[in-house]
C-alpha positions in Angstrom: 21.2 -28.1 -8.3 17.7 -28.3 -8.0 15.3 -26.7 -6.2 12.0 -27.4 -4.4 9.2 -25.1 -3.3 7.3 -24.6 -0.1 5.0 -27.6 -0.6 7.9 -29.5 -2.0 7.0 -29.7 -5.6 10.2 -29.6 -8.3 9.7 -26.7 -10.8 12.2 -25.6 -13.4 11.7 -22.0 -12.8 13.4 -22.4 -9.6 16.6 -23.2 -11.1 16.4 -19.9 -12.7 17.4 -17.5 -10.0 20.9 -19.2 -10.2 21.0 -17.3 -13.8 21.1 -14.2 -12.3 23.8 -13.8 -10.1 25.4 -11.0 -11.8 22.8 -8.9 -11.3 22.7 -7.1 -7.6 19.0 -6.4 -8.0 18.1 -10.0 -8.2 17.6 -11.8 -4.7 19.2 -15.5 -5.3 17.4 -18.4 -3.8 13.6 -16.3 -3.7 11.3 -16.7 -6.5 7.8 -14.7 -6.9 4.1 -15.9 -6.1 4.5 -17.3 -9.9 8.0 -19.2 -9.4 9.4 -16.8 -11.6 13.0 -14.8 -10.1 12.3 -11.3 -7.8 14.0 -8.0 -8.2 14.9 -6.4 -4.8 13.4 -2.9 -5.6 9.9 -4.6 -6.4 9.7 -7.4 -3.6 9.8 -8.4 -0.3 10.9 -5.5 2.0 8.7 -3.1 4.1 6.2 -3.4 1.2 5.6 -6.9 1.7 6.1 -6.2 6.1 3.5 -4.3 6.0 1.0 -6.9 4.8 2.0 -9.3 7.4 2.4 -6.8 10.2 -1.1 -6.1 9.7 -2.5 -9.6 9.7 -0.1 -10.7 12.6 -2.1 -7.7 14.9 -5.3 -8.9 13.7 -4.5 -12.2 14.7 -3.5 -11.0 18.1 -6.6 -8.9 18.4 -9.0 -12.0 17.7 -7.2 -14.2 20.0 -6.6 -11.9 23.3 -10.3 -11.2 22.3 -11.2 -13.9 23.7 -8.4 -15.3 25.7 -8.3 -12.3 28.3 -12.1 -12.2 29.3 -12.7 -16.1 28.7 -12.8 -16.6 32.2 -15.7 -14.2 32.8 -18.0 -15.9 30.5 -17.2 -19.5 31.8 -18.0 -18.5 35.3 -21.2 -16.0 33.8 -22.9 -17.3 30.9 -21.6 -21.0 30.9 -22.0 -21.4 35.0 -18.6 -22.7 36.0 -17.2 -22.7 39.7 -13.9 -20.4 39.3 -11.7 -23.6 39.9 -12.8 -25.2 37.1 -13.2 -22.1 35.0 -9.0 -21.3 35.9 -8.4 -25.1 34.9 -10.1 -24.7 31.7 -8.6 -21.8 30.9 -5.6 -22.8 31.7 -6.2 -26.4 29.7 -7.1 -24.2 26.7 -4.2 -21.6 26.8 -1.5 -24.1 27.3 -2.9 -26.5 24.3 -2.7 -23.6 22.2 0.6 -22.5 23.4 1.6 -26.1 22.7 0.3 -26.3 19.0 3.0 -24.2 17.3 5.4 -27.2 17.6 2.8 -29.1 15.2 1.9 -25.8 13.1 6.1 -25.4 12.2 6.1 -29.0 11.7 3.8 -29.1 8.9 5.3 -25.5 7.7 8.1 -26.9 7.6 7.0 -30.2 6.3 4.1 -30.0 3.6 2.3 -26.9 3.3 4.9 -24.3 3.9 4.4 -21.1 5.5 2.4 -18.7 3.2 0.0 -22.2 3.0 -0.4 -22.5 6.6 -0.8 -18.6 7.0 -4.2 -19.2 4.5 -5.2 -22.3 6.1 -4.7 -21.5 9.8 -7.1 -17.7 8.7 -9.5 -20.1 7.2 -9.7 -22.3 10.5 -9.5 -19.1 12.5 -12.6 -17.8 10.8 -14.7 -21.0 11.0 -13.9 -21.3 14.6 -15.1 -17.7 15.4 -17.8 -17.7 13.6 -19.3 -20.9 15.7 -18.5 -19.2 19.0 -20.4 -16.9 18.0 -23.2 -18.6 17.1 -23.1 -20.7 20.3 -23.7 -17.3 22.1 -26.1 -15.9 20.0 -28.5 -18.4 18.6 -31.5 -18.6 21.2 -31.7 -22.5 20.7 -28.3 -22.5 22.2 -28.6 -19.9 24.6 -30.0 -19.8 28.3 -32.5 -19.4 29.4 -34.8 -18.7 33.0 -35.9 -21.9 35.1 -38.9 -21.4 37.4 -38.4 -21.8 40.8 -40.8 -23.4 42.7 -40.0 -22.4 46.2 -40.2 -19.2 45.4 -42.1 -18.1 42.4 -38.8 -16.6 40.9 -37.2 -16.8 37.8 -33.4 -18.1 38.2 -30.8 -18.7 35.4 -30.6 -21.9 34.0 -27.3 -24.4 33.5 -26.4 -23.6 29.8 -27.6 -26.5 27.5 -25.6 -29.2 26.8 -25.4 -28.4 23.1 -24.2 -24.7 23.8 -21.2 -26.0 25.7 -19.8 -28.5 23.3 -20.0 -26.0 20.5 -18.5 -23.3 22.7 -15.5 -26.0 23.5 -15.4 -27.4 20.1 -15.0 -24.4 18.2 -12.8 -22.7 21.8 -10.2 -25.9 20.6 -11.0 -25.4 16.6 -9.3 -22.0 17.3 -5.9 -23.0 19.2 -5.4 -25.3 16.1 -5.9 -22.0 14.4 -3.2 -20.2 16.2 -1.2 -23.2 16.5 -0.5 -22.7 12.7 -0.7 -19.0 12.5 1.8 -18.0 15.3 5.0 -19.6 13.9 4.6 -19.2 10.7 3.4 -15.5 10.8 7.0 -14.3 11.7 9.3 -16.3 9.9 7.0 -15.4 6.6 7.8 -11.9 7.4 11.7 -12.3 8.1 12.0 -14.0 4.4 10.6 -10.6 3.3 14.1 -9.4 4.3 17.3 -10.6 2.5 19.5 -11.6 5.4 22.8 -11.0 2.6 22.5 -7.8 1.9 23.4 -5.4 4.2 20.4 -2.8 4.6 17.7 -5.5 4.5 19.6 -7.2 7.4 19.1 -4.1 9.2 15.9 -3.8 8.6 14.8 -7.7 9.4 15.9 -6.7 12.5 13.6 -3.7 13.1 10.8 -6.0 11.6 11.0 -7.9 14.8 11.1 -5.0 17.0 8.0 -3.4 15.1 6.3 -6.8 14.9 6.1 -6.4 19.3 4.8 -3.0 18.7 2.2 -3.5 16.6 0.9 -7.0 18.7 1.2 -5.1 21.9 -1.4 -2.0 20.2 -3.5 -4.9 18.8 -3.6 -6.4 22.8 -4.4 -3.1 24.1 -7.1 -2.5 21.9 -8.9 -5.6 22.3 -8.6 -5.7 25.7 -10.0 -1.5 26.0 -12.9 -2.6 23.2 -14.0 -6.0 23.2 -14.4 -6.6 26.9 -15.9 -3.7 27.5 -18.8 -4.8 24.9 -18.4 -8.2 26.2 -19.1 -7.6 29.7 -21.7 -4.6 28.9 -23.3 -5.2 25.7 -23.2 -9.0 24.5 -21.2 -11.4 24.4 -22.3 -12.5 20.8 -20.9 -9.0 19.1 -18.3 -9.2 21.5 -16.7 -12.8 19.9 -18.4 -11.6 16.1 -16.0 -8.5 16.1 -13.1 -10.6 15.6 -14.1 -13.5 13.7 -14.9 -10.1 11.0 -11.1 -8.9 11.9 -9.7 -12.4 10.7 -11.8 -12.4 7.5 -10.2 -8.8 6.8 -6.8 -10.2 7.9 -7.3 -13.1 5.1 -8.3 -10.8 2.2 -5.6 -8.2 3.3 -2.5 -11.2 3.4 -3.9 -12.6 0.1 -3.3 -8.7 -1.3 0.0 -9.0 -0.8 0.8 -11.8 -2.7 2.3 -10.3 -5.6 4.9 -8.5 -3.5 5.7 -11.8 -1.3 9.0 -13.4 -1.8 9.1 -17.6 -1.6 12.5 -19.3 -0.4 13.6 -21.8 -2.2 15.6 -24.8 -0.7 17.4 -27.6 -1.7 16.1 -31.3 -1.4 17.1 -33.0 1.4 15.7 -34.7 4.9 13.8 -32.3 7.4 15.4 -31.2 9.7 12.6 -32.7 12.6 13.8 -36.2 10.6 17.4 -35.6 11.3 17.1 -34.4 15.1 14.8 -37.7 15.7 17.2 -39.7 13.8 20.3 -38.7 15.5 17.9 -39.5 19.1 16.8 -43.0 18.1 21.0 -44.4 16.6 22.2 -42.9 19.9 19.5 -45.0 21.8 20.1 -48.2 19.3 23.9 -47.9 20.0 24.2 -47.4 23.5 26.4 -50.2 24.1 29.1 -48.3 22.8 31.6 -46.6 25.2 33.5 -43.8 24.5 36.9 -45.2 23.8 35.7 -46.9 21.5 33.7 -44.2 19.7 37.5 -42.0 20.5 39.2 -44.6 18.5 37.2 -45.1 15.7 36.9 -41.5 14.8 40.6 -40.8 14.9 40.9 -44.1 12.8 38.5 -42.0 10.1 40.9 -39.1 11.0 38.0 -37.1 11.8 38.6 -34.2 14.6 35.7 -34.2 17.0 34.3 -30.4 17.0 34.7 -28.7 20.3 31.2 -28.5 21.6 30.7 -31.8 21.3 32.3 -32.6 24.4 28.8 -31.8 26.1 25.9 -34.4 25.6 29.0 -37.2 24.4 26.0 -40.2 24.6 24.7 -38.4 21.4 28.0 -39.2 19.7 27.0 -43.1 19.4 24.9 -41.9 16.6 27.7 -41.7 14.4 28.3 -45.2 14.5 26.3 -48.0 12.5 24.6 -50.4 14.7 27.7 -52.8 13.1 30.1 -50.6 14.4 31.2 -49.2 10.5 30.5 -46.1 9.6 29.1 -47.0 6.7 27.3 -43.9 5.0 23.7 -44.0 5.2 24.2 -45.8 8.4 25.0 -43.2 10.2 24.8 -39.5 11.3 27.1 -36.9 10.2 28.8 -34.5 12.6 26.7 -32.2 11.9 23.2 -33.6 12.7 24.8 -34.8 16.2 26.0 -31.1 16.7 21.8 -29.9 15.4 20.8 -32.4 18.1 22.8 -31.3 20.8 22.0 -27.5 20.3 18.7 -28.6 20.9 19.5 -30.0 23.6 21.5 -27.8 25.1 18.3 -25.3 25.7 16.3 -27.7 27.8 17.7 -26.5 31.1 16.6 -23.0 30.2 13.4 -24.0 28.9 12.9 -26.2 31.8 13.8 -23.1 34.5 11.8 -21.5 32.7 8.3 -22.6 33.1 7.1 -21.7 36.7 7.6 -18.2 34.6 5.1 -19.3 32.2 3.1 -20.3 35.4 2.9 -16.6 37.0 2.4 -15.4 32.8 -1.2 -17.3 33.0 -2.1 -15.5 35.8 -3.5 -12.4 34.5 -7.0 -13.4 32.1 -7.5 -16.0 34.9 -6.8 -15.1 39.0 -6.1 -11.5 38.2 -9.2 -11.1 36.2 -11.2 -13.1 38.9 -9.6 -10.8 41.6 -10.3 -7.7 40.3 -14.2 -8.9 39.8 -14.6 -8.2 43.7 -13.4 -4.8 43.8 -14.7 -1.6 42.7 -14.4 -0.8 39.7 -16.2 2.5 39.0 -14.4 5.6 37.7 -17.4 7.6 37.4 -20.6 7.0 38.9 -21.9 5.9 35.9 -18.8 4.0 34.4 -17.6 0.6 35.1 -14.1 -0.8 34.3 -14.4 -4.2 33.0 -12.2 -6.3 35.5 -10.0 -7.7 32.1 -9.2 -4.4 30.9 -6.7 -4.2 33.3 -4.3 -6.2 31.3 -3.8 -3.4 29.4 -1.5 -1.7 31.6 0.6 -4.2 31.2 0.6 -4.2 27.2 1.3 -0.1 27.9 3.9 -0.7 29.7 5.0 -3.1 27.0 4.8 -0.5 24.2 6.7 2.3 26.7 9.6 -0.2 28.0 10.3 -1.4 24.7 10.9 1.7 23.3 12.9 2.9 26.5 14.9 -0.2 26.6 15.8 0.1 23.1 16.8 3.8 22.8 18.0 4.5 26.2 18.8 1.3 28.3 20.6 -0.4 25.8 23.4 2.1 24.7 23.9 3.0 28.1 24.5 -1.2 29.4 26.7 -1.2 25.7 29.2 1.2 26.9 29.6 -0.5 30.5 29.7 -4.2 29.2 31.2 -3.7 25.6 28.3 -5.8 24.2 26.5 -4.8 21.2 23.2 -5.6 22.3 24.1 -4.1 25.8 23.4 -6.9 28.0 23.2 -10.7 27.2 20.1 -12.7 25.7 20.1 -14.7 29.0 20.5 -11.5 31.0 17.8 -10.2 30.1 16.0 -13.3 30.5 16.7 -13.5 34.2 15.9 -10.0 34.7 12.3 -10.1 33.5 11.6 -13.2 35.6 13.0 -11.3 38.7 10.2 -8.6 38.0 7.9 -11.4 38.0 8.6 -12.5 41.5 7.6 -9.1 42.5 4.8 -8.7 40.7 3.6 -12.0 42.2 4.4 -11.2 45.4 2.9 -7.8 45.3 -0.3 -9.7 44.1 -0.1 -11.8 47.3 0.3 -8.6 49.2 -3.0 -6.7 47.5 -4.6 -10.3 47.7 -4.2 -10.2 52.2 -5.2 -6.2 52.2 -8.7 -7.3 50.1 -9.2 -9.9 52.8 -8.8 -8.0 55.9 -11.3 -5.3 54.1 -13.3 -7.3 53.7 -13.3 -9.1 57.2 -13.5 -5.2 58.7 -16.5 -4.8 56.3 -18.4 -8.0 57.6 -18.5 -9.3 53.9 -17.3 -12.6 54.5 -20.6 -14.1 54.5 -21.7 -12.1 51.4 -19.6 -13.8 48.4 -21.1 -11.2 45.7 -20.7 -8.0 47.6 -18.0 -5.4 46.3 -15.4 -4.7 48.5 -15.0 -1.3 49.2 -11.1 -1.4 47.6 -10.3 0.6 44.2 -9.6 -1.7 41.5 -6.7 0.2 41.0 -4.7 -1.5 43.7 -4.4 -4.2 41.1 -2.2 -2.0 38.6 1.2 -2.2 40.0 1.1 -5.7 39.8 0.1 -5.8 35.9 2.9 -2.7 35.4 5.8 -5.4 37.4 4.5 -7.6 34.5 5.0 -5.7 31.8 7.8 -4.9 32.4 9.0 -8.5 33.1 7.3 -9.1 29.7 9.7 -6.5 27.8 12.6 -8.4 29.4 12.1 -11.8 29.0 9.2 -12.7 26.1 11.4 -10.5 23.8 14.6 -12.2 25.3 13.2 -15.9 25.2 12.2 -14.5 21.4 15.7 -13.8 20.7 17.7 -16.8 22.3 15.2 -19.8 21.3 15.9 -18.2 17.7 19.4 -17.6 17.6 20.6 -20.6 19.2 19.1 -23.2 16.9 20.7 -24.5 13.6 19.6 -22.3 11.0 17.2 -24.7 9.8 15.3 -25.1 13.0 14.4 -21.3 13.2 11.0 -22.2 13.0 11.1 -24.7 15.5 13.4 -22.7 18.0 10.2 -20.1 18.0 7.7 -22.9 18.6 10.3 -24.1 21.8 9.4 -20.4 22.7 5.7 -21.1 22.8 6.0 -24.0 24.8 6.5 -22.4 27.4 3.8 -21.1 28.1 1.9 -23.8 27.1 3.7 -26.0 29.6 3.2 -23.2 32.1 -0.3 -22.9 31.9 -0.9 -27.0 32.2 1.1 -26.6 35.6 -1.2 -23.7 36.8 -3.8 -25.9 36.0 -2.7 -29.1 37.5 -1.9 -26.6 40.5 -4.7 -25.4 40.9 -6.3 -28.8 41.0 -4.2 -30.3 43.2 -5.0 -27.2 45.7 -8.5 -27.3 44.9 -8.7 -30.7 46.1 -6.2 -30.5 49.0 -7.9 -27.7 50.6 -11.6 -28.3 50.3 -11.7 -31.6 52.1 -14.2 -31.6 55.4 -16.5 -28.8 54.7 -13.6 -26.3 54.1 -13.3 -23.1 51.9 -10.5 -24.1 49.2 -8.3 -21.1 48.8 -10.3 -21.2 44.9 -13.9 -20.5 46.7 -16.7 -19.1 44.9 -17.0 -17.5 47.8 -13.3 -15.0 47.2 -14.1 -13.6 50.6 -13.6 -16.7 51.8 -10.8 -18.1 49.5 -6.8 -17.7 49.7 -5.9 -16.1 46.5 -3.0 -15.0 48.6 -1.7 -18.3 50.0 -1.8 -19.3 46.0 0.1 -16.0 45.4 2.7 -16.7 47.9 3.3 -20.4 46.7 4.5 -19.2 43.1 6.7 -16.8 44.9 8.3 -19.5 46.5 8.1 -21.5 43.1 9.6 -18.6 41.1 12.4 -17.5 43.1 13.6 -21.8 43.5 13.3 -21.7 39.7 15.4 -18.2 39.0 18.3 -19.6 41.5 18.3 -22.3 39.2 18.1 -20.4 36.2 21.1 -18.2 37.1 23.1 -21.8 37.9 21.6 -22.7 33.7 22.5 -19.3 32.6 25.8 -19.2 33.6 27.1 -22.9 32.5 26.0 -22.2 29.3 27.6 -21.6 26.3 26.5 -19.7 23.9 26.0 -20.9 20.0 27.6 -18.6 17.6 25.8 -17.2 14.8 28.2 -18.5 12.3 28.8 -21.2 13.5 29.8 -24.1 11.4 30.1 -28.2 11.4 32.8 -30.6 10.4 31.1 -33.3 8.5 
C-alpha cells in the first residue's frame, strides 16, 4: 500500500511504518517531522500537547484581544454610530466564524494541518502588525479640526487611509483564524494514538484541557488588554498580541521534533465524495424508488438501515444509464457520509438564533455597560469589555464542576457514561441563554427608568447612576450556557461525522456562530431602519438613553425560546451515529 503525506507527496519512508508492527513501541500509520517511523515513548503525547496547548491560548489571547473591545474603538477612535459599529462587528465575527470551513478544506486538501498551523501564524502576524500600525502611525492617526463657530478644537473623522488599513488587515486576520482554529485541534488529537488504550484516555483529557487553557487565555486578555486599550493606547493594546503570535510561531516550530504526522492512503477527499454523492442524486432524479428497490436487490445488495432517512440521496448509486457501472456511481458508503451530514442540518439550523444571543456580549453588552458606572474605587475604572470575563470564570469553574461532580451524579440516574446525552446538554445551555437574554432585557428597562428619574434622557453621554455590576448575572447565565452547549456542539459535530470529516464536523461547529452573528447583523439593520423612520430614536440610538436595547432584548427571547421548542422536536427525532459504525459497500 502506499502512502501519502500531509501535502500529498508519495515518499518511500512512509511505507516503512508497516515494517514495524511487531513492535508495540512503534505507532503504525505516524511517521516523524523527517518521514521516518515514531516510537511511542519519544513522540506525540503530552510532550507534543503541550506545544500546541500553548500556541492554541495564544491564539485565543490575540484574537478575543481584539474581538471583545472592537466595538469601542469603532465607535471611539474610528467614529462609527453604534448601529453600524454592531453591524460591523457582527460582519467581521461571523466571516471569521465562517472561514474554518475553507481553512479544513485546504488542511484537508493541500497543505495539511501542521502547514496551515505555520501559514495561518504567519498571516496572523502580518495582520496584527498592520493594525497596529494603523493606530499608531501619526500619518494614519486623527487628528483635531478647528471649529469655526466656536474657536474649539473637535476630533476629526479618521482618514480614509486609516480605515481601509484597519479593515484590511481586521479581514487579513479572520483568514488567519479561519485556518488556525480547525486545524489547531485536530493537530493536537493526532498527538494521541486513538489504538492504544492510555493515549485514548488521554486524547480525551486533551480536549477538556484544550477549554481550560482557551478560557485562562480569554480571561487574561479581556482583564489586560482592554484595560490598556481603553486607558493607555490602543496601539500597545493591538501590538501585545501581534508579539504573542510571533512567540506562538517560534514556540509550535519547537516542537517539531516531537510532532507525529498521519499518514493516509490515496484516495478522493472526502469534500469530493460528499459533493459528488449531491450532484448524481440531483442528475438522477428521475428515478423513483421502486426502481432504485429493484435494482439493488437485483445486485443483491442489502440497503443499510439508516438509509431509510434522506432515500432521494439513494439515486446516487445509480449511473445516469441506469447501470451501476463502477466509476459511475457512488458506493454505499459515500451515500451513508452524505447523509450523516445531512442528518445534522436540523440541529445546526435550531441552532443559530443561539449563535445570535453568543454575539451579544463584545457588541450590545459592551455598548450597555459603557453607560453605567463603572468605578470600583474612586480612582479605578472597569473597562466596560472586561466584563466578559465573568463569563470565561464561570467557564473555567462549571467545567470543572460539571465534569467531577455533575456528571457522575446524572451517570448513576441515566446509566450513560457520559451522564447525560451530547444533545442534552445542548438544549440545556441554550435554555440558560434564554435567561440570560431575558435578564438582559430586564437590566436593559431598570437603566431606562433610571435614567428617566435622573432627567438624563436629553444627556446621551452622562453616566447613569446604576453599578456596572447589574450586568454580571447576565454574563454568569452565559457562561454557564457556554459550558453546556459550546463544549456539547464541540462533541456532537465531532462525533457524528464519518471519521474522515472530523475536521469538517468542527468547522460545521464554527458556523454557527458565524451564521449567528450575520443574523444579528442583518437584525440589527433591519431594526435600525424600521424604527428610525420620521425623526424617531431607533432602539440602536447613539443616544442609549433614548434607545430600546430592551425591546431588542426581548425579541431574541422570543427568537430563542421558538428555536429551543424546535430544537427539542430535532433532538428528539434524531438518531444518533455510532462511533463504530460501519458501511456496506
Amino acid at each position: 500500500m502506499v502512502f501519502v503525506s500531509e501535502d500529498g507527496s508519495i515518499s518511500p519512508a512512509m511505507e516503512t511504518p508497516l515494517l514495524f508492527k511487531e513492535d508495540d513501541d512503534m505507532v503504525e500509520g505516524n511517521v516523524d517531522y523527517k518521514g521516518r517511523p515514531v516510537r511511542r515513548s519519544k513522540s506525540g503525547g503530552w510532550l507534543s500537547a503541550s506545544f500546541i496547548i500553548g500556541v492554541e491560548m495564544a491564539e485565543y489571547f490575540a484574537y478575543y484581544g481584539i474581538s471583545a473591545n472592537l466595538i469601542t474603538y469603532l465607535t471611539g477612535p474610528l467614529g462609527q454610530s453604534t448601529a453600524t459599529a454592531a453591524e460591523n462587528v457582527n460582519a467581521w465575527s461571523g466571516t471569521s466564524q465562517l472561514l474554518p470551513l475553507l481553512g479544513a478544506f485546504v488542511a484537508d486538501t493541500y497543505l495539511g494541518r501542521y502547514r496551515t498551523i505555520i501559514v495561518a501564524s504567519v498571516l496572523y502576524i502580518l495582520a496584527l502588525g498592520l493594525l497596529t500600525l494603523s493606530a499608531v502611525i501619526p500619518s494614519l492617526g486623527s487628528f483635531n479640526c478647528h471649529n469655526a463657530s466656536n474657536s474649539s478644537s473637535i476630533p476629526c473623522p479618521p482618514p480614509q487611509i486609516q480605515v481601509t488599513t484597519f479593515f484590511f488587515s481586521l479581514y487579513l486576520m479572520a483568514i488567519a483564524q479561519g485556518m488556525h482554529k480547525p486545524c489547531v485541534h485536530a493537530f493536537g488529537a493526532d498527538q494521541f494514538d486513538g489504538s492504544d488504550i492510555e493515549e485514548c484516555k488521554a486524547k480525551s483529557s486533551f480536549f477538556n484541557w484544550c477549554g481550560v487553557g482557551t478560557c485562562v487565555a480569554i480571561t487574561l486578555t479581556i482583564m489586560i488588554l482592554t484595560y490598556i486599550q481603553d486607558y493607555y493606547s490602543w496601539g500597545v493594546g493591538f501590538g501585545i498580541p501581534c508579539l504573542v503570535m510571533v512567540f506562538a510561531l517560534v514556540w509550535f516550530l519547537l516542537g517539531t521534533v516531537t510532532y507525529r504526522f498521519h499518514v493516509k492512503c490515496a484516495e478522493t477527499q472526502p469534500v469530493s465524495r460528499i459533493g459528488r454523492v449531491f450532484v448524481k442524486a440531483v442528475k438522477n432524479w428521475r428515478i423513483t424508488s421502486s426502481a432504485l428497490c429493484m435494482d439493488m436487490e437485483s445486485q443483491d445488495v442489502l440497503p443499510y438501515l439508516g438509509s431509510q432517512q434522506f432515500k432521494f440521496l439513494d439515486r446516487a448509486l445509480f449511473a445516469p444509464e441506469g447501470s451501476m457501472r463502477e466509476g459511475k456511481v457512488c458506493s454505499i458508503s459515500e451515500v451513508e457520509e452524505a447523509k450523516a451530514v445531512l442528518r445534522l442540518f436540523p440541529i445546526w439550523l435550531s441552532c443559530l438564533v443561539y449563535g445570535i444571543v453568543y454575539s451579544q456580549p463584545p457588541t450590545l453588552f459592551t455598548k450597555q455597560g459603557l453607560t453605567m458606572d463603572r468605578f470600583i474605587t474612586p480612582n479605578f475604572e472597569v473597562p466596560a469589555a472586561s466584563l466578559q470575563v465573568f463569563s470565561s470564570i464561570t467557564v473555567i469553574i462549571f467545567l470543572c464542576v460539571y465534569d467531577r461532580v455533575l456528571v457522575p451524579v446524572a451517570r448513576a440516574i441515566t446509566g450513560i457514561p457520559t451522564g447525560i446525552t451530547m444533545l442534552q446538554r445542548i438544549g440545556t445551555g441554550i435554555f440558560f441563554s434564554i435567561l440570560s437574554i431575558l435578564v438582559a432585557a430586564l437590566v436593559e428597562r431598570k437603566r431606562l427608568e433610571i435614567a428617566q428619574e435622573k432627567g438624563l434622557v436629553g444627556y446621551p453621554f452622562q453616566v447613569v447612576p446604576m453599578s456596572v455590576a447589574w450586568l454580571i448575572p447576565q454574563y454568569l447565565l452565559l457562561g454557564v450556557s457556554q459550558s453546556f452547549t459550546i463544549t456539547g456542539l464541540q462533541e456532537f459535530f465531532y462525533d457524528q461525522v464519518p471519521s474522515d470529516l472530523k475536521s469538517i464536523g468542527l468547522a460545521l461547529y464554527f458556523t454557527i456562530f458565524g451564521v449567528g452573528s450575520f443574523l444579528s447583523g442583518i437584525l440589527i439593520s433591519v431594526i435600525e431602519s424600521a424604527t428610525s423612520g420620521n425623526g424617531n430614536e431607533s432602539w440602536f440610538s447613539d443616544n442609549v438613553v433614548k434607545g430600546h436595547l430592551d425591546y431588542f432584548y426581548w425579541l431574541l427571547t422570543g427568537l430563542s425560546a421558538v428555536t429551543f421548542i424546535a430544537f427539542v422536536y430535532f433532538a428528539k427525532a434524531y438518531h444518533y451515529r455510532s462511533r463504530c459504525q460501519t458501511y456496506v459497500s
